[in-house]
PDB file of N, CA, C, O and CB in Angstrom:
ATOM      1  N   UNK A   1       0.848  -1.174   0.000  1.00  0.00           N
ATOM      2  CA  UNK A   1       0.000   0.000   0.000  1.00  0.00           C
ATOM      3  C   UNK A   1       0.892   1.234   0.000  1.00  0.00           C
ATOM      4  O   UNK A   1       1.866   1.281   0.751  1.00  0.00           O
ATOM      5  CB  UNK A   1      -0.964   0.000   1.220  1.00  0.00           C
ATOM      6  N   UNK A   2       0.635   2.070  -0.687  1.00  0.00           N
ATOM      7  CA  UNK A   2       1.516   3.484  -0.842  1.00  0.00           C
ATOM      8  C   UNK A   2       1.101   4.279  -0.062  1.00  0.00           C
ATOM      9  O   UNK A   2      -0.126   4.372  -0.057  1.00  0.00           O
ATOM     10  CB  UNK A   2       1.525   4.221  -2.102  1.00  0.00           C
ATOM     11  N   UNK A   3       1.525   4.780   0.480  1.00  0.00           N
ATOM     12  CA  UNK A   3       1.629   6.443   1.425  1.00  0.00           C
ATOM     13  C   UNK A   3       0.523   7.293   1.232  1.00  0.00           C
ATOM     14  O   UNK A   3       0.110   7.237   0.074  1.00  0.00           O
ATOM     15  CB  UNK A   3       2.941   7.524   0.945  1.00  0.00           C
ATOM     16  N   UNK A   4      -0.067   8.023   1.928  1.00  0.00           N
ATOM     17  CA  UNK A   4      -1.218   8.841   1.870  1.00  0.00           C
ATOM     18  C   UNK A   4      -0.469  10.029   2.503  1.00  0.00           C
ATOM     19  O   UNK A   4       0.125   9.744   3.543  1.00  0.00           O
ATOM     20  CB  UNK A   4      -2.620   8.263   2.649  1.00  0.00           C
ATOM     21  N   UNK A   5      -0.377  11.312   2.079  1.00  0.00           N
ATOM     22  CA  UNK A   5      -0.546  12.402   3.368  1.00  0.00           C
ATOM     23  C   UNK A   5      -1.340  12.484   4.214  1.00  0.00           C
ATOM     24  O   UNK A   5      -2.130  11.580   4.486  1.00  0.00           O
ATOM     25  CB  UNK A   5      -0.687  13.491   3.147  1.00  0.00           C
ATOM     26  N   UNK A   6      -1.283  13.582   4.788  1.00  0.00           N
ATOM     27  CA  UNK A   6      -2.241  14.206   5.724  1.00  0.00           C
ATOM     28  C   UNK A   6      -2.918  14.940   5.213  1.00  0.00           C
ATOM     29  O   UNK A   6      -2.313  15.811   4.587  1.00  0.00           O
ATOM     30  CB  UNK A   6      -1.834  14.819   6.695  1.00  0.00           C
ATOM     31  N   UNK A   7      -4.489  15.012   5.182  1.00  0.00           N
ATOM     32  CA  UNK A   7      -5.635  15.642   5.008  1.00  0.00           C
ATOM     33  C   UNK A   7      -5.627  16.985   5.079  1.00  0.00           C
ATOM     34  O   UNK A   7      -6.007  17.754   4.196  1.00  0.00           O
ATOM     35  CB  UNK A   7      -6.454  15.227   5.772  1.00  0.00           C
ATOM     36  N   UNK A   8      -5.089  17.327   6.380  1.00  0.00           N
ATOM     37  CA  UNK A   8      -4.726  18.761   6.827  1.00  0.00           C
ATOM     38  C   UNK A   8      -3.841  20.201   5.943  1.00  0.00           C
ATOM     39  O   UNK A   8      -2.622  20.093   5.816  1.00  0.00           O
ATOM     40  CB  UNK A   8      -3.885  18.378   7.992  1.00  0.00           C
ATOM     41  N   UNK A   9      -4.286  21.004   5.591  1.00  0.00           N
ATOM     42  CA  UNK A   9      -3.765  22.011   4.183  1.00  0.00           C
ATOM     43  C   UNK A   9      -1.771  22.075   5.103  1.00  0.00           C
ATOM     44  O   UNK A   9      -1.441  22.208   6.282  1.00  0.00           O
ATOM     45  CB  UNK A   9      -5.139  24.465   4.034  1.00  0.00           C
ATOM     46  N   UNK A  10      -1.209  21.957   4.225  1.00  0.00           N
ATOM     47  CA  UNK A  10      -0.003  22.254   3.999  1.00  0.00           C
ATOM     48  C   UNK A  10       0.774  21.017   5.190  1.00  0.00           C
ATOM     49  O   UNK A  10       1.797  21.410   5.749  1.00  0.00           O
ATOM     50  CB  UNK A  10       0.219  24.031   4.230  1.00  0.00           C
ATOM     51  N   UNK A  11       0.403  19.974   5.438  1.00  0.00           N
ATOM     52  CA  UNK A  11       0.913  18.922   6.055  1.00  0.00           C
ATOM     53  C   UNK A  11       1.658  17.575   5.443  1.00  0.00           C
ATOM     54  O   UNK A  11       0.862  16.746   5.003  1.00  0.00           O
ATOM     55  CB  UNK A  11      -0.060  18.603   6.678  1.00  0.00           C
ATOM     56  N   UNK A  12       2.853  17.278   5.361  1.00  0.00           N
ATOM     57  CA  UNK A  12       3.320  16.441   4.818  1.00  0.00           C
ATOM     58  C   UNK A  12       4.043  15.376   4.907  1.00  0.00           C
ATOM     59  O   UNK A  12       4.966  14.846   4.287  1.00  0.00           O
ATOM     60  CB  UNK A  12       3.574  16.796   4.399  1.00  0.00           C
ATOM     61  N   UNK A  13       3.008  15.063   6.406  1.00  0.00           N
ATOM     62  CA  UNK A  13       3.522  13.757   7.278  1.00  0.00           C
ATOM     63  C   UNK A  13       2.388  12.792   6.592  1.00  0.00           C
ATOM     64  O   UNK A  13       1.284  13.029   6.100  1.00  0.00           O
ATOM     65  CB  UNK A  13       3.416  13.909   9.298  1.00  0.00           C
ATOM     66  N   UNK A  14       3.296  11.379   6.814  1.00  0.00           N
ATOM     67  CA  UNK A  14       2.416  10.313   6.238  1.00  0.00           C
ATOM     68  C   UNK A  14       1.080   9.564   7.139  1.00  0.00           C
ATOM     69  O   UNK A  14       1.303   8.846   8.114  1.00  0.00           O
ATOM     70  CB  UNK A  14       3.451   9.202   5.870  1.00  0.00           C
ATOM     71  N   UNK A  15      -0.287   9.856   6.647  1.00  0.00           N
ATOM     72  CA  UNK A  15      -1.389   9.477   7.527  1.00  0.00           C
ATOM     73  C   UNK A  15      -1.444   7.958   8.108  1.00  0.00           C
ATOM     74  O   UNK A  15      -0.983   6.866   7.776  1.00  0.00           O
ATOM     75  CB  UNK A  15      -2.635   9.739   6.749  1.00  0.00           C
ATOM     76  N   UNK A  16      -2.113   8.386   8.970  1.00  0.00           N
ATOM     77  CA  UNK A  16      -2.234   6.580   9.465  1.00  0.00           C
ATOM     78  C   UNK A  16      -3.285   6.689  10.601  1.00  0.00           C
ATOM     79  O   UNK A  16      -3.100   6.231  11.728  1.00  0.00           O
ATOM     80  CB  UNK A  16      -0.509   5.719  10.247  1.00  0.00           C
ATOM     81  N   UNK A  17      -4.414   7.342  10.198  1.00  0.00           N
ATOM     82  CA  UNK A  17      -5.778   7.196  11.098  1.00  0.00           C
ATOM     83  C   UNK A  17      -6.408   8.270   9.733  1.00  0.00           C
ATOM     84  O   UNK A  17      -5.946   9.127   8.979  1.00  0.00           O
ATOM     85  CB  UNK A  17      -5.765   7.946  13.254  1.00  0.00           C
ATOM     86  N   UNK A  18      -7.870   7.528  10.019  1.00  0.00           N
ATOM     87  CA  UNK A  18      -8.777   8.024   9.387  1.00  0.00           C
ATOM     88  C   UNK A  18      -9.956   8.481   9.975  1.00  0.00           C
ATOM     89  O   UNK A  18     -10.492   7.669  10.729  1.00  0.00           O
ATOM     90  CB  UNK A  18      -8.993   7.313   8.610  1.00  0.00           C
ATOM     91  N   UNK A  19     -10.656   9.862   9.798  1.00  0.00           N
ATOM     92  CA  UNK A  19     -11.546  10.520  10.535  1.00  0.00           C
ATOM     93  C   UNK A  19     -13.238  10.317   9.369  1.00  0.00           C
ATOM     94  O   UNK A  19     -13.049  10.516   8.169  1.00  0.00           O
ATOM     95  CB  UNK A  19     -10.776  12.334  10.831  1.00  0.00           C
ATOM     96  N   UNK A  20     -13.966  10.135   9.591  1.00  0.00           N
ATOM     97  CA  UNK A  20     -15.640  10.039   9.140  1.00  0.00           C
ATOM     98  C   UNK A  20     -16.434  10.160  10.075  1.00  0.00           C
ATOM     99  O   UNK A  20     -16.338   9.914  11.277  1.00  0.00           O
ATOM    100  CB  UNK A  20     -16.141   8.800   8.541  1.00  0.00           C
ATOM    101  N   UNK A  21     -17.682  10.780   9.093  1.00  0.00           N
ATOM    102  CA  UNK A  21     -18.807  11.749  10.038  1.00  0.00           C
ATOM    103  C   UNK A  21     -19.788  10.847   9.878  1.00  0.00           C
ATOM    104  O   UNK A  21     -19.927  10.350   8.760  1.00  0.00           O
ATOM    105  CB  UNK A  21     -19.322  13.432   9.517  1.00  0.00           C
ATOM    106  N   UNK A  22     -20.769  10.411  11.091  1.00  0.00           N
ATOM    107  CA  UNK A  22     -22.076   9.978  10.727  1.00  0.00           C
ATOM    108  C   UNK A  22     -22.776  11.241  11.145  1.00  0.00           C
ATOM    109  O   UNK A  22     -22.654  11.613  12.312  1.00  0.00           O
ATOM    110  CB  UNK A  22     -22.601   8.584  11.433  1.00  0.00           C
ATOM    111  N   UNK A  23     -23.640  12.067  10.129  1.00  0.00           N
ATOM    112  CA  UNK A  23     -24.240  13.577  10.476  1.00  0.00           C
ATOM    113  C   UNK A  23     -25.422  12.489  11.087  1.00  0.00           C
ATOM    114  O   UNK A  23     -25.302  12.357  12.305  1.00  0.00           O
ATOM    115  CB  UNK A  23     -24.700  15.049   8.922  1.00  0.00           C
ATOM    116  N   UNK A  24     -26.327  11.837  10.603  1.00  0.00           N
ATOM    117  CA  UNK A  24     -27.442  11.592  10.875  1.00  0.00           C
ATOM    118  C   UNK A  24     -27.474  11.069  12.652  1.00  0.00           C
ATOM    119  O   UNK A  24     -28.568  10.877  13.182  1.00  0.00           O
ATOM    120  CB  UNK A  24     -27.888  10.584   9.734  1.00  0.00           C
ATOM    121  N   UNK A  25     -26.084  10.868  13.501  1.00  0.00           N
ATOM    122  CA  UNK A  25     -26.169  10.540  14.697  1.00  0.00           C
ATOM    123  C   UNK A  25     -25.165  11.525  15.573  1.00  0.00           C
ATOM    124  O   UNK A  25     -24.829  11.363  16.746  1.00  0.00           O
ATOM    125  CB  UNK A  25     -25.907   9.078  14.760  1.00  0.00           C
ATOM    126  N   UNK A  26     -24.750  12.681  14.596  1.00  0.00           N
ATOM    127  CA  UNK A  26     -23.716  13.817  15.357  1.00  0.00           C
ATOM    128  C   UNK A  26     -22.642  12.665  15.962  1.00  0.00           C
ATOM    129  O   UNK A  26     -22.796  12.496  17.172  1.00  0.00           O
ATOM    130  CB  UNK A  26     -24.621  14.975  16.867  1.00  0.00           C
ATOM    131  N   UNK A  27     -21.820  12.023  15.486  1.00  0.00           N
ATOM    132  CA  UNK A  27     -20.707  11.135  15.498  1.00  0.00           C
ATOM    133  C   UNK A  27     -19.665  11.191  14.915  1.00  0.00           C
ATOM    134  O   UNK A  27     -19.896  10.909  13.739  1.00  0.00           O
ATOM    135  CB  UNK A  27     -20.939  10.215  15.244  1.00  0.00           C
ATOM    136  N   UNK A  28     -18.248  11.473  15.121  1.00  0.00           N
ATOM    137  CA  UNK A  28     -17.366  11.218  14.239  1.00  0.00           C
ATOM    138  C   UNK A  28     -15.929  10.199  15.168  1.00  0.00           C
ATOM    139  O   UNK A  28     -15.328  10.141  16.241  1.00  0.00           O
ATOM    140  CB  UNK A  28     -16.979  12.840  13.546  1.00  0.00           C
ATOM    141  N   UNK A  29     -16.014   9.576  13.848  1.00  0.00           N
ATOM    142  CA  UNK A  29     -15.219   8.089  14.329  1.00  0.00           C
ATOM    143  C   UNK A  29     -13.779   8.736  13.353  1.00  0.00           C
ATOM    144  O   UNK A  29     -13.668   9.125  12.190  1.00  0.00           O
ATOM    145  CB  UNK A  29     -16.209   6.039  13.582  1.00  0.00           C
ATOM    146  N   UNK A  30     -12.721   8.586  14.637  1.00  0.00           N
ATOM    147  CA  UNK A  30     -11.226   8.429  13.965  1.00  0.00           C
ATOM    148  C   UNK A  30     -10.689   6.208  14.537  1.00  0.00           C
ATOM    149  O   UNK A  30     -10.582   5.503  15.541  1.00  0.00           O
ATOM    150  CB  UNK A  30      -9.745  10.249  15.161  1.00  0.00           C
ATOM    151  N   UNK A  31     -10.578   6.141  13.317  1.00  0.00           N
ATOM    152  CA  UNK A  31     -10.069   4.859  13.422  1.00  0.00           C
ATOM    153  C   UNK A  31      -8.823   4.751  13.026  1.00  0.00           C
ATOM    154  O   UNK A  31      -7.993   5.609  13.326  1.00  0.00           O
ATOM    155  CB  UNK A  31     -10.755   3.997  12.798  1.00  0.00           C
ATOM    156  N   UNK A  32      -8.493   3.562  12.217  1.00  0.00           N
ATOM    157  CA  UNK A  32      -6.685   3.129  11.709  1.00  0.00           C
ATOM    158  C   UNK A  32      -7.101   3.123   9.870  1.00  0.00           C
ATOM    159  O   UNK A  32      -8.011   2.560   9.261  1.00  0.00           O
ATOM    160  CB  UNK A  32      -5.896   0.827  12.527  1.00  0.00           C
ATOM    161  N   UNK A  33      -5.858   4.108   9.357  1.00  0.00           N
ATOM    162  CA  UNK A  33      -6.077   4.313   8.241  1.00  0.00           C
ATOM    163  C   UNK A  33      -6.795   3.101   7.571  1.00  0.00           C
ATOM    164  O   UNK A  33      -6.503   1.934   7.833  1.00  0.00           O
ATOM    165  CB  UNK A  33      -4.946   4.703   7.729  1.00  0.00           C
ATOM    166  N   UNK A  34      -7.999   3.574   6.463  1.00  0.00           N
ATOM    167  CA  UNK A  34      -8.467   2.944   5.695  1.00  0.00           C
ATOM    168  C   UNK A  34      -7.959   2.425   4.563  1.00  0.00           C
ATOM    169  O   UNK A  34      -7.318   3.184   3.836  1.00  0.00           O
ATOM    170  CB  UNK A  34      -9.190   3.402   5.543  1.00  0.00           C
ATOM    171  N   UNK A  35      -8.127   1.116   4.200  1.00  0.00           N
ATOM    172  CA  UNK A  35      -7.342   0.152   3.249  1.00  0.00           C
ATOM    173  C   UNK A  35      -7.553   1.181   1.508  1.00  0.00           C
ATOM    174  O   UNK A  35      -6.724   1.059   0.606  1.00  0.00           O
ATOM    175  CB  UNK A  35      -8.331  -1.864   3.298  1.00  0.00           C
ATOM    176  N   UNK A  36      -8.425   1.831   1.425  1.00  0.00           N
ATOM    177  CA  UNK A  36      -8.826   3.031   0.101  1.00  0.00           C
ATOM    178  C   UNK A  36      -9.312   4.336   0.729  1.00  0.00           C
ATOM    179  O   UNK A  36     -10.081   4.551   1.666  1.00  0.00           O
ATOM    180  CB  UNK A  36     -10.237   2.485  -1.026  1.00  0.00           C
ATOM    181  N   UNK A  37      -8.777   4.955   0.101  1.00  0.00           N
ATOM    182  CA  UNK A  37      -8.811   6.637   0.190  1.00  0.00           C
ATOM    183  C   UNK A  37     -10.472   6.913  -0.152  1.00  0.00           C
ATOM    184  O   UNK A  37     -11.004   6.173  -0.980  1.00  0.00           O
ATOM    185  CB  UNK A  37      -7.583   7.536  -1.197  1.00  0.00           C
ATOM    186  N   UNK A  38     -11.016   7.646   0.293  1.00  0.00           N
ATOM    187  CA  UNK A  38     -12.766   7.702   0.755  1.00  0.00           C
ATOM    188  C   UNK A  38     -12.753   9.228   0.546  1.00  0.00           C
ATOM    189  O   UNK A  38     -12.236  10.115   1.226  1.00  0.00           O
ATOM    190  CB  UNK A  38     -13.350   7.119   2.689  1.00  0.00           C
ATOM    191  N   UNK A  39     -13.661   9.292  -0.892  1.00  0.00           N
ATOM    192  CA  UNK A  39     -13.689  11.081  -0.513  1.00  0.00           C
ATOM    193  C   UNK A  39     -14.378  11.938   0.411  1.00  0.00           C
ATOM    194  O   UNK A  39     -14.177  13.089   0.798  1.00  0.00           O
ATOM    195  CB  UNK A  39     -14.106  11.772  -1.503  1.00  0.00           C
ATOM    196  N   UNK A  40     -15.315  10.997   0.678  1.00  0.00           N
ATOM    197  CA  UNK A  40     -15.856  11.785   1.840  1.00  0.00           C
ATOM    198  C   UNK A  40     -15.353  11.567   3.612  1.00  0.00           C
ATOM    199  O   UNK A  40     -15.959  11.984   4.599  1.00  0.00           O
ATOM    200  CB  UNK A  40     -17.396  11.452   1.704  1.00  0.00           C
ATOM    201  N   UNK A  41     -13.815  10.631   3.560  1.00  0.00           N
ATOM    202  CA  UNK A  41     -13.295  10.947   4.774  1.00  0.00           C
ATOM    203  C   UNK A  41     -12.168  11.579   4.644  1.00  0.00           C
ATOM    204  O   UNK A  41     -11.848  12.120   3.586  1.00  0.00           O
ATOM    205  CB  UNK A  41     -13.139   9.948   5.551  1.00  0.00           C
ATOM    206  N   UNK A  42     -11.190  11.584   6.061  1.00  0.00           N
ATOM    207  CA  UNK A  42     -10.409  12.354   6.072  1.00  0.00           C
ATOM    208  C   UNK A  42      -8.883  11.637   6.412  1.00  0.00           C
ATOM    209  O   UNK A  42      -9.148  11.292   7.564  1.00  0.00           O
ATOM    210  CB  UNK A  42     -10.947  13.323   6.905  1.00  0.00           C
ATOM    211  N   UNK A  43      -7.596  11.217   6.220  1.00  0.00           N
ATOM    212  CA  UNK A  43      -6.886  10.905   6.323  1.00  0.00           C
ATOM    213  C   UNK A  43      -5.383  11.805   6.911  1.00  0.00           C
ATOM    214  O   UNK A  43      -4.543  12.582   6.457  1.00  0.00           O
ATOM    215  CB  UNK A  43      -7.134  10.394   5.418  1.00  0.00           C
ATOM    216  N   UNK A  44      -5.712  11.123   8.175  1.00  0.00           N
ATOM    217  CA  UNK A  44      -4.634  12.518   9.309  1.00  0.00           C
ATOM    218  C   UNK A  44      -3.818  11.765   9.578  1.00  0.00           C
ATOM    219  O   UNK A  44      -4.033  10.553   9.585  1.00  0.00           O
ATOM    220  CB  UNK A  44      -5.180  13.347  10.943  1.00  0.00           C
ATOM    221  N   UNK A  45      -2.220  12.512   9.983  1.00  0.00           N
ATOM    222  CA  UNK A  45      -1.274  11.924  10.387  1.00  0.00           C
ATOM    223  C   UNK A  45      -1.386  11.793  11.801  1.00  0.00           C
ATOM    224  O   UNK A  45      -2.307  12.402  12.345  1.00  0.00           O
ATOM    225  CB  UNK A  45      -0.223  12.467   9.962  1.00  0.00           C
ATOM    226  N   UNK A  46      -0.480  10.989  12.610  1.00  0.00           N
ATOM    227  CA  UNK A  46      -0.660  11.268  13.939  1.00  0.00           C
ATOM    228  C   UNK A  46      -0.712  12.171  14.837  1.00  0.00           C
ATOM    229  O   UNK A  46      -1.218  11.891  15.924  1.00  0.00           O
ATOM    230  CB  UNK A  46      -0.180  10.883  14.295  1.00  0.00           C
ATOM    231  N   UNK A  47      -0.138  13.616  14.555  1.00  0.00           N
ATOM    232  CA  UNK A  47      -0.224  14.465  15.429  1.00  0.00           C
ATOM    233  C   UNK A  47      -1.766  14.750  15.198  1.00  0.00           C
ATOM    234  O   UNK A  47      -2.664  14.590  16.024  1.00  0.00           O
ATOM    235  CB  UNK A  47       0.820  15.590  15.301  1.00  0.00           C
ATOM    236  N   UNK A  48      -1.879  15.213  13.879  1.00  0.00           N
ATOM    237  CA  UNK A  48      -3.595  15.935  13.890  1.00  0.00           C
ATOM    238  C   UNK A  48      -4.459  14.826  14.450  1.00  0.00           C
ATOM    239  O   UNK A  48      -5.413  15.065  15.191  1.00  0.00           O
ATOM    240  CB  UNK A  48      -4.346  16.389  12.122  1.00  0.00           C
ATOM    241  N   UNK A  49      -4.166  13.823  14.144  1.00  0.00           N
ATOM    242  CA  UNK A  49      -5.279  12.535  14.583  1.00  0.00           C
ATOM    243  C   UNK A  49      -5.264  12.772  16.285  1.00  0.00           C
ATOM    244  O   UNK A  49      -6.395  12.694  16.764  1.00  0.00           O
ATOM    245  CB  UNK A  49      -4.583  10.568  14.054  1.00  0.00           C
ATOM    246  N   UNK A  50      -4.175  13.047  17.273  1.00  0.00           N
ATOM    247  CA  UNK A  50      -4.255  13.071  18.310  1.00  0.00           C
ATOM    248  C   UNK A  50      -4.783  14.213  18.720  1.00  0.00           C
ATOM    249  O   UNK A  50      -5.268  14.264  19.850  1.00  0.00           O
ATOM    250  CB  UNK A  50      -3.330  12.768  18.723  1.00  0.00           C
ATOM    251  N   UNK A  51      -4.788  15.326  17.886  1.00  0.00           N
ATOM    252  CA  UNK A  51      -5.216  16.463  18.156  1.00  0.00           C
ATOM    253  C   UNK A  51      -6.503  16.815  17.775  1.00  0.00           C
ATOM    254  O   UNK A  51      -6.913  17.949  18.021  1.00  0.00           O
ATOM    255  CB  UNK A  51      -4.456  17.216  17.752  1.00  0.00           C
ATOM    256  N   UNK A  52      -7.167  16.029  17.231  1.00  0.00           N
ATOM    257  CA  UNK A  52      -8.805  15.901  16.577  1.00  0.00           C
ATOM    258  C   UNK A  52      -9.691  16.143  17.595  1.00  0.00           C
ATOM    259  O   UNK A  52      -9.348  15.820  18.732  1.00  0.00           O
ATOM    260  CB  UNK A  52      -9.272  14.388  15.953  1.00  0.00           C
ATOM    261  N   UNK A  53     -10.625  16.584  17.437  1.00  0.00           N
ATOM    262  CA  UNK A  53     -12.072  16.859  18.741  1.00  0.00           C
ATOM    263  C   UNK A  53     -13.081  16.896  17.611  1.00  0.00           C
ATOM    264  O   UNK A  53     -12.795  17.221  16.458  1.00  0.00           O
ATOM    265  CB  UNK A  53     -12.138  18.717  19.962  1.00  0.00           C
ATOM    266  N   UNK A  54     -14.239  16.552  18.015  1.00  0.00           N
ATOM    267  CA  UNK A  54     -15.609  16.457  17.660  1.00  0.00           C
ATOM    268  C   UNK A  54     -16.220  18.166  17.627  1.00  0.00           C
ATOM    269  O   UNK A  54     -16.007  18.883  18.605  1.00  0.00           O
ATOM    270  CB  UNK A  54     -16.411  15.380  18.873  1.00  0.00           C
ATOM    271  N   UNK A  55     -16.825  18.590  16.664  1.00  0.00           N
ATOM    272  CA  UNK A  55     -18.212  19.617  16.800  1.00  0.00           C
ATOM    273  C   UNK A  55     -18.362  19.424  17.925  1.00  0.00           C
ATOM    274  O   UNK A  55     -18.161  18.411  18.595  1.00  0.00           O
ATOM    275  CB  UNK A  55     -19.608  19.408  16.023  1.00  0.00           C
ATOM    276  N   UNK A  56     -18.945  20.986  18.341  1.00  0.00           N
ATOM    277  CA  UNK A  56     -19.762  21.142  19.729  1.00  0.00           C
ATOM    278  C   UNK A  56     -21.236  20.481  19.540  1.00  0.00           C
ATOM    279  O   UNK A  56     -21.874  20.595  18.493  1.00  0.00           O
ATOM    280  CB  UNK A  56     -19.947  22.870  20.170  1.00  0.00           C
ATOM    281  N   UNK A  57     -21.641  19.861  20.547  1.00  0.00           N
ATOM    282  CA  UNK A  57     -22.297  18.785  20.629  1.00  0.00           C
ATOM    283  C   UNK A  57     -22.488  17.135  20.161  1.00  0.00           C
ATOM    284  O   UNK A  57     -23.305  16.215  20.214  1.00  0.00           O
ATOM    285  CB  UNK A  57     -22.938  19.253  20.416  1.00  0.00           C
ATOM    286  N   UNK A  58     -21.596  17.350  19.840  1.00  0.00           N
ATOM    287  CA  UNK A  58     -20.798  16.238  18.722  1.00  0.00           C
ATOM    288  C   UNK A  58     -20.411  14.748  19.803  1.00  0.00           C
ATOM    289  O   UNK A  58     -20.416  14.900  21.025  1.00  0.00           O
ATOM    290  CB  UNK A  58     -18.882  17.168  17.945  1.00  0.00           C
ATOM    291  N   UNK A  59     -20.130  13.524  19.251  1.00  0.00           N
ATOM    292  CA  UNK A  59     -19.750  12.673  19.961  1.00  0.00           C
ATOM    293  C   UNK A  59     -18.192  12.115  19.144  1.00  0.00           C
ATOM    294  O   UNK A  59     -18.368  11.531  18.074  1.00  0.00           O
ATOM    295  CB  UNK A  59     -21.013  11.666  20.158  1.00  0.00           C
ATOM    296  N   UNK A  60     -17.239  12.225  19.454  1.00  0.00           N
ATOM    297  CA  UNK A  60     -15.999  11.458  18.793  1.00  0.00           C
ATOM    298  C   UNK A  60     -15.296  10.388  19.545  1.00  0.00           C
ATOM    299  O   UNK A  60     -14.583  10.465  20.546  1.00  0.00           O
ATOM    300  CB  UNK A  60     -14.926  12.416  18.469  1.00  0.00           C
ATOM    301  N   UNK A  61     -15.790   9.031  18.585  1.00  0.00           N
ATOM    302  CA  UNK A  61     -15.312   7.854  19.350  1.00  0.00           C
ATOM    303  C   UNK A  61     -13.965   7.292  18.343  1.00  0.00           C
ATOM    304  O   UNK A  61     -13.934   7.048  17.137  1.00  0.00           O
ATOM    305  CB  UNK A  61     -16.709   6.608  19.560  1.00  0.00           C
ATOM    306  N   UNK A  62     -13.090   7.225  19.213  1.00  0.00           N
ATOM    307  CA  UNK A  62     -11.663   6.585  18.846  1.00  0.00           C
ATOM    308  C   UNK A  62     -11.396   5.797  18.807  1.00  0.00           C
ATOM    309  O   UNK A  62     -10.932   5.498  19.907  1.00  0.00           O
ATOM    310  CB  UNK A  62     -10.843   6.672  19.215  1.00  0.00           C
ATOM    311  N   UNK A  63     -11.320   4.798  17.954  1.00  0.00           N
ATOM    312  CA  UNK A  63     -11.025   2.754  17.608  1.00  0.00           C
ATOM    313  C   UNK A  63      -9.394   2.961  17.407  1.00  0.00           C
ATOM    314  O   UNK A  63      -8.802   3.527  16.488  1.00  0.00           O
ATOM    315  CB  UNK A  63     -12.019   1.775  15.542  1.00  0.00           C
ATOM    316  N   UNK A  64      -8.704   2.089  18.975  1.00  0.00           N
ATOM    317  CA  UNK A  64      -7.660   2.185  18.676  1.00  0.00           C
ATOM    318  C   UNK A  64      -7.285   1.943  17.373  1.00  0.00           C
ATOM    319  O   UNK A  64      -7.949   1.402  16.488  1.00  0.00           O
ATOM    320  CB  UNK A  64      -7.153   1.643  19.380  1.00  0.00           C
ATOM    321  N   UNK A  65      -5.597   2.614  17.304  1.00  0.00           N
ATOM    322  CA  UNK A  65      -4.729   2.393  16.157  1.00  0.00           C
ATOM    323  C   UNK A  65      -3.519   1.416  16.189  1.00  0.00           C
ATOM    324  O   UNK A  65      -2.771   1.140  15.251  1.00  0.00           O
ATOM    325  CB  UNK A  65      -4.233   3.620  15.827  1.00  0.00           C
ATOM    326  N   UNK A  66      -3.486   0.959  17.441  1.00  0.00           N
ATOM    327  CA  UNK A  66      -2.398  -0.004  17.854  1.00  0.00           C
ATOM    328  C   UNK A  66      -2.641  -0.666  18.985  1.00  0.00           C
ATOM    329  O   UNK A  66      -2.940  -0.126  20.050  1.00  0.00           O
ATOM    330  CB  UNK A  66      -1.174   0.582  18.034  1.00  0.00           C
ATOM    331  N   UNK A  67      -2.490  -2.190  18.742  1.00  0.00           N
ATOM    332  CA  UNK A  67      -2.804  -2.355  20.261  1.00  0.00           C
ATOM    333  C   UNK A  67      -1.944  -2.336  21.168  1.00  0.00           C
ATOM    334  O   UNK A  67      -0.724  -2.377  21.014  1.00  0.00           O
ATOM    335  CB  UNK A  67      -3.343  -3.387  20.554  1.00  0.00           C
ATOM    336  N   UNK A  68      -2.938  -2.229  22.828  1.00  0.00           N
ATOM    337  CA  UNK A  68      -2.142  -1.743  24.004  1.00  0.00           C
ATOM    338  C   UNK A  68      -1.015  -2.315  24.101  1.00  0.00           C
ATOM    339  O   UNK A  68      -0.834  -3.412  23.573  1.00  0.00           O
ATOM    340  CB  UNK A  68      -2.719  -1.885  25.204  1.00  0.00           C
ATOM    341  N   UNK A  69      -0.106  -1.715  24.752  1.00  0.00           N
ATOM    342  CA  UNK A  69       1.450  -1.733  25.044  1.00  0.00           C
ATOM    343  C   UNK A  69       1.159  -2.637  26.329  1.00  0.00           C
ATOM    344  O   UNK A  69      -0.024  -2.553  26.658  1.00  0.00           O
ATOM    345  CB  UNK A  69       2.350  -0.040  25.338  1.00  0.00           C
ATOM    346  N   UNK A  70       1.839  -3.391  27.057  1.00  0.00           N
ATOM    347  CA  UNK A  70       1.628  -4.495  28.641  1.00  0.00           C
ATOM    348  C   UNK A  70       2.532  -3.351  29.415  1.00  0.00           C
ATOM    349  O   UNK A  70       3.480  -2.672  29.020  1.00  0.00           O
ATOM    350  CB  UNK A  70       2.573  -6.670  28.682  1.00  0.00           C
ATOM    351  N   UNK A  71       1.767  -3.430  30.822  1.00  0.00           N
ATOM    352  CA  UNK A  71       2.206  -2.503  31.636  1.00  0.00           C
ATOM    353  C   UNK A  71       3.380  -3.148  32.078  1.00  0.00           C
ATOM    354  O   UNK A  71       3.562  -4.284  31.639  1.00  0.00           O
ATOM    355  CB  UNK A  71       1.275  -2.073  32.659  1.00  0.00           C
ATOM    356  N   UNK A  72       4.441  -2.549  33.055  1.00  0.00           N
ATOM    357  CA  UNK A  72       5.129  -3.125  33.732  1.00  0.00           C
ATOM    358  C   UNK A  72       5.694  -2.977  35.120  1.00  0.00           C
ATOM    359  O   UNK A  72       6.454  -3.835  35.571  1.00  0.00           O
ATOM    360  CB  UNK A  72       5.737  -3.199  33.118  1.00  0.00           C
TER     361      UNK A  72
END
């Protein structure tokens, strides 16, 4: 799979989480980059992906991108 940027205007780190809106339930889901580029989502690198928030009144649920690290 080839490289995607970042979604974000003038960003040129390589994405690896993907952001989509369900309007009809005020929801937006950032998950782990999508296997095809989706024009109606959004493809962020990690900083913006960590830095993402939902619309006011909005719900934003996060499907990890890696799984957990074991404590120690």
């Amino acid at each position: 799979m080839s490289s995607r940027p970042c979604s974000r205007v003038a960003c040129p780190d390589e994405s690896v989480a993907t952001l989509t809106f369900d309007y009809g339930d005020s929801m937006a889901v950032l998950g782990p980059l999508s296997l095809v580029r989706e024009p109606h989502s959004f493809d962020l690198c990690d900083r913006h992906a960590r830095r993402t928030s939902a619309p006011q009144g909005w719900q934003l649920v996060r499907l990890r991108t890696m799984p957990a690290q074991p404590r120690d």
